[in-house]
C-alpha positions as CSV (number, residue, x, y, z in Angstrom):
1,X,40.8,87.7,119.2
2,X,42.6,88.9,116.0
3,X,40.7,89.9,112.7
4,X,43.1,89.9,109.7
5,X,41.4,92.1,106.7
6,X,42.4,92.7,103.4
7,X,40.4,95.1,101.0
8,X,41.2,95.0,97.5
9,X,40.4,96.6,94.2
10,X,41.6,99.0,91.9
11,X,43.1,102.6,92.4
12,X,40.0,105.2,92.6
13,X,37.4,102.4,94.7
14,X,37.9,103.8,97.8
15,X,40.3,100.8,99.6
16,X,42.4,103.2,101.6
17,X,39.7,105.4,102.9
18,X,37.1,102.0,103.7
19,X,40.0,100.2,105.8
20,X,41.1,103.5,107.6
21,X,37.0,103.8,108.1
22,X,37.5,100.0,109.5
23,X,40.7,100.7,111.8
24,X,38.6,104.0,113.5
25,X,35.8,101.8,114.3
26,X,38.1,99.6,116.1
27,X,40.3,102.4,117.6
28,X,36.7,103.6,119.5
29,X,36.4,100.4,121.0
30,X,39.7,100.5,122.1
31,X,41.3,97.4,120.1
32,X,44.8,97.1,118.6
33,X,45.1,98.2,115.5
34,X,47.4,98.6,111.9
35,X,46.1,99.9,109.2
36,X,48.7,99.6,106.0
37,X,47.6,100.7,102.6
38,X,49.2,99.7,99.7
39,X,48.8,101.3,95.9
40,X,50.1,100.6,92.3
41,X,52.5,103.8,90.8
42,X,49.0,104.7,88.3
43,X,46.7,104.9,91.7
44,X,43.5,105.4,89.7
45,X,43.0,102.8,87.9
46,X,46.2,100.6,88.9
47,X,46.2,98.4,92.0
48,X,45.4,99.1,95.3
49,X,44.5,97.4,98.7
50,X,44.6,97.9,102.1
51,X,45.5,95.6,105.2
52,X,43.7,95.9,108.3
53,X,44.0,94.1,111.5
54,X,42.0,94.5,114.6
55,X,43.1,92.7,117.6
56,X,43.0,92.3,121.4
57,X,46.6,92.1,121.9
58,X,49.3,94.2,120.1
59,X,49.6,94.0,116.4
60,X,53.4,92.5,115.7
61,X,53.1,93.3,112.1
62,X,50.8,95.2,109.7
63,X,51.1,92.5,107.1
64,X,47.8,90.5,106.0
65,X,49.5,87.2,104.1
66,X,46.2,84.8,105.1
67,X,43.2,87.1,105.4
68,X,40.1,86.2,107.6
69,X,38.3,88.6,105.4
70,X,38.5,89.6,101.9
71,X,36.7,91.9,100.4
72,X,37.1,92.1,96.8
73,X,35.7,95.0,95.0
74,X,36.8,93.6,91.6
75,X,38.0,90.5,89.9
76,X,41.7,90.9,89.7
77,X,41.5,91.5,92.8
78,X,39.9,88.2,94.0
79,X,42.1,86.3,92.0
80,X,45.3,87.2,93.3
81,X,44.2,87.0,96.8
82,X,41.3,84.1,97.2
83,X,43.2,81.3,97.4
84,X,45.8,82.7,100.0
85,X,42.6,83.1,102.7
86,X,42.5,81.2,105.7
87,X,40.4,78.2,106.2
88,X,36.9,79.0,106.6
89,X,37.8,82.8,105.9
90,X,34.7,85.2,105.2
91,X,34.7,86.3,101.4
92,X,32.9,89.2,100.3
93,X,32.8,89.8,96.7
94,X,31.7,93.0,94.7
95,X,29.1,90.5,92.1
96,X,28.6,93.7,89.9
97,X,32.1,93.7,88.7
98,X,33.3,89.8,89.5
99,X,31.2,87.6,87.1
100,X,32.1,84.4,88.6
101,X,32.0,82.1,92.0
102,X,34.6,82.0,94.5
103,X,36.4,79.2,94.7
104,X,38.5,79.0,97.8
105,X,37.7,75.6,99.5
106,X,36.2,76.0,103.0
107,X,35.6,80.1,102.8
108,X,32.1,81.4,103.2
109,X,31.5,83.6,100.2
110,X,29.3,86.8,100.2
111,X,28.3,88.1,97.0
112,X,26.8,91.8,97.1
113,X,26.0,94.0,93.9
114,X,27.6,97.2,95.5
115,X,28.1,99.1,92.6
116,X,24.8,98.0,91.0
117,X,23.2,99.3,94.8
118,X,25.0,102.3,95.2
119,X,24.5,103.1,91.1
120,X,20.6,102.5,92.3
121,X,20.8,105.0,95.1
122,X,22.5,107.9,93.4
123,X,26.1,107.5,95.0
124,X,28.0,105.8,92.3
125,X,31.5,105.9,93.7
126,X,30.6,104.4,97.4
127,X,30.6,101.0,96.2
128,X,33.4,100.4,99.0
129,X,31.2,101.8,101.6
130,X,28.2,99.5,100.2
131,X,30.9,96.7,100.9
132,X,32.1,97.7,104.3
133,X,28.2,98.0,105.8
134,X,28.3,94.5,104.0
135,X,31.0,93.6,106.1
136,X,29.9,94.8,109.2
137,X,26.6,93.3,109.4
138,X,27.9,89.7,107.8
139,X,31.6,89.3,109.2
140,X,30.6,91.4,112.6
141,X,33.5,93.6,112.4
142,X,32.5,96.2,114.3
143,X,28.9,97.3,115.9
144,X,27.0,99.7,113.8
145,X,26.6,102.0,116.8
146,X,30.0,102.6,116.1
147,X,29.8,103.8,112.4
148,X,28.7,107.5,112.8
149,X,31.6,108.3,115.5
150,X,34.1,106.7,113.0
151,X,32.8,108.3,110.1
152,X,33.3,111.6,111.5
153,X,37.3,110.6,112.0
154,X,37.6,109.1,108.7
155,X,35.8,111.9,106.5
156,X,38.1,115.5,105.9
157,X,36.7,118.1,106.7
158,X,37.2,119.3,103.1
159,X,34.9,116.6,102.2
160,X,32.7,117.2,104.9
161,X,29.7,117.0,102.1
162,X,30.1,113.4,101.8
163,X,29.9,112.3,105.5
164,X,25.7,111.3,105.2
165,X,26.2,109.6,101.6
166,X,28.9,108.0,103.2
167,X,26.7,106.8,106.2
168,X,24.0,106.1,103.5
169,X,26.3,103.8,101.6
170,X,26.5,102.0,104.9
171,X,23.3,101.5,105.9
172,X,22.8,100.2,102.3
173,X,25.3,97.5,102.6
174,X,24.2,96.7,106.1
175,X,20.7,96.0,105.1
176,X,21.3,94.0,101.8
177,X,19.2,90.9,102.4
178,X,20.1,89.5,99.5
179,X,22.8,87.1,98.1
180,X,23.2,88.0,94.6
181,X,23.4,85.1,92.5
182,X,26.1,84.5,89.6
C-alpha cells in the first residue's frame, strides 16, 4: 500500500518539520519512505509544502502530483492543490484560517480549527502538529504508539524544550471530536 501526502501552507507553519515528523513515523515501522520539502525564496511568510510518501514497496519518486491526503494549513494553499487530489482523497483543512468548503468532487473533507485549538491551549505556533494528530487519528497514517519514538527523531536537540508541546499538539489534534462547521 502507498500513501501519497502533501502538506501545505505558508513559510513559518511548520510543513517541513510535520512531514519529516510523518516520514519517522513510518521509518519506525519500517515502510518506504521520501520525504521532499519544498519552500518559496521569502520562507516565512512565502510558500511552502512538503511531499511525503509512505509505502510498502520502494518509492520511485518523491514527487506528490495527485495526493491521497492534503492537509492544508491555509487557503492559498488549498486552492492550488484541492482539485489535483485523487478520487476519494482525504482532505484535511486548517478551518481557522480557510473560511470556505472544499470543493473537490468525491474527497472526504476534514475541517479542524488548529490554530483556534492550539491558540486555546497555549502553543500558538503548533497548529501543524494540531493537524498531523488530526491526521493520524482520521486518515490512519500511522499508529499513535508510534508518535513519542518519532518525536524524539524529529525534535533537535537544541529544541529539546519543545518535544512535550509538540506531543501535546498531537494529542490535541488526535482527540478533536469535532468537525468544525463553515
Amino acid at each position: 500500500m502507498t500513501r501519497n501526502m502533501l502538506i501545505a501552507g505558508f513559510g513559518g507553519q511548520g510543513i517541513l518539520f510535520a512531514g519529516k515528523f510523518i516520514a519517522y513515523t513510518a521509518l519506525l515501522r519500517g515502510k518506504e519512505v521520501s520525504w521532499l520539502p519544498s519552500y518559496g525564496p521569502e520562507m516565512r511568510g512565502g510558500t511552502a509544502n512538503c511531499s511525503v510518501i509512505i509505502s510498502d514497496e520502494p518509492v520511485g519518486s518523491p514527487i506528490v502530483l495527485c495526493p491521497d491526503i492534503l492537509t492544508a494549513l491555509n487557503l492559498p494553499s488549498l486552492d492550488k492543490y484541492e482539485e489535483a487530489c485523487a478520487p476519494g482523497a482525504e482532505i484535511f483543512i486548517n478551518s481557522t484560517l480557510i473560511n470556505r468548503k472544499g470543493v473537490r468532487a468525491g474527497a472526504r473533507f476534514h475541517y479542524i480549527p488548529a490554530t483556534k485549538l492550539a491558540d486555546d491551549a497555549g502553543i500558538p505556533k503548533l497548529a501543524n502538529m494540531v493537524m498531523v494528530g488530526a491526521m493520524i487519528k482520521r486518515a490512519e497514517v500511522c499508529a499513535w504508539e508510534d508518535a513519542s519514538g518519532a518525536m524524539k527523531k524529529t525534535v533537535p536537540e537544541r529544541k529539546k524544550e519543545l518535544f512535550d508541546a509538540n506531543l501535546r499538539a498531537l494529542e490535541i489534534g488526535y482527540n478533536f471530536d469535532g468537525s468544525a462547521v463553515l
